[in-house]
N, C-alpha and C positions, 0 to 999 in steps of 0.2 A: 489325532495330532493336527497341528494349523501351521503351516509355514507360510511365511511374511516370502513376498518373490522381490527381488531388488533387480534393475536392470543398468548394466554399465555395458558400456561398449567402447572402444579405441580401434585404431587402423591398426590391421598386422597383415603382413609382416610387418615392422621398421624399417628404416632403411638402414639403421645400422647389420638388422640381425638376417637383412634380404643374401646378402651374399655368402654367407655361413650356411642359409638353410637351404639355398639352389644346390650347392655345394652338397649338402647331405641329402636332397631330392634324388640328385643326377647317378649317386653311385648306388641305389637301393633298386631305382627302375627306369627304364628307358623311355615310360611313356610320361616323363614329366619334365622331358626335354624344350615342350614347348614354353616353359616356363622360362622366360628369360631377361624378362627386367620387371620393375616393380607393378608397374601396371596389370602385367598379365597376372601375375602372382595373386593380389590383392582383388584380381576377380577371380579366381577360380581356386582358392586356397580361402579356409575359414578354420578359426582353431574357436573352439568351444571349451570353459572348463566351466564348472557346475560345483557351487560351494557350498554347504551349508553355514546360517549365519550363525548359529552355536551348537555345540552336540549335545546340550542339553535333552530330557524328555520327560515326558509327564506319563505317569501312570494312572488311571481311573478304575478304580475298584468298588464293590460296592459290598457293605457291612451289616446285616441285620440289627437295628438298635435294639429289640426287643425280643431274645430266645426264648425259646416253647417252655423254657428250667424256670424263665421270669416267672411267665404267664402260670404256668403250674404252680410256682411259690406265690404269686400275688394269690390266686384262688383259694387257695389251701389257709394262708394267712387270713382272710377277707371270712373263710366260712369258719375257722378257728375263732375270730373275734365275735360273731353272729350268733355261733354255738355257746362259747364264754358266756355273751352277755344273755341268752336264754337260760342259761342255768342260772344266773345271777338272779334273773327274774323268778324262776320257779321259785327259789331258795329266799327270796324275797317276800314271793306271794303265801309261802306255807310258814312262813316266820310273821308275817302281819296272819292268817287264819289262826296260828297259834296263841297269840295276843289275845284275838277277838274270843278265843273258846276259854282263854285262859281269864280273861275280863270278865264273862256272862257265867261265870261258874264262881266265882267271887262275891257276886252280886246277889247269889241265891244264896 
């Protein structure tokens, strides 16, 4: 898979949302008391979120074009046609010898 990375950044806290969040800081633990106006906060406070830009996904598989059943019927077809047309030739050649014995006996 290839993910594309986009990068956006903005100041946080806000200042709307700085005294709601002190507010929820101060009663969970005591040691972020030192946080007390935007400044301190916006250096020592960082919120991170990680998006993906679609849930999309690709799958890659990979397919034999040509099974061993081809190859075995290509063969078989291929030496089928080969065999065919040798017999065609024999039955050919002993049909024209036939001619020739059937001509020179004629002839006498």
């Amino acid at each position: 898979m290839q993910y594309t990375m986009k990068i956006s950044q903005s100041q946080w806290p806000s200042e709307v949302y700085l005294e709601s969040l002190l507010r929820k800081l101060k009663t969970k633990s005591h040691k972020t008391s030192v946080l007390t106006d935007m400044e301190s906060a916006r250096s020592n406070l960082v919120q991170l979120d990680i998006y993906f830009e679609t849930l999309d996904y690709g799958i890659t598989s990979e397919h034999p074009d040509y099974l061993w059943e081809d190859l075995l019927s290509d063969i078989g077809g291929t030496l089928g046609l080969y065999i065919g047309l040798s017999l065609v030739t024999v039955f050919e050649i002993a049909s024209f010898v036939w001619e020739l014995v059937k001509t020179s006996l004629k002839k006498k």
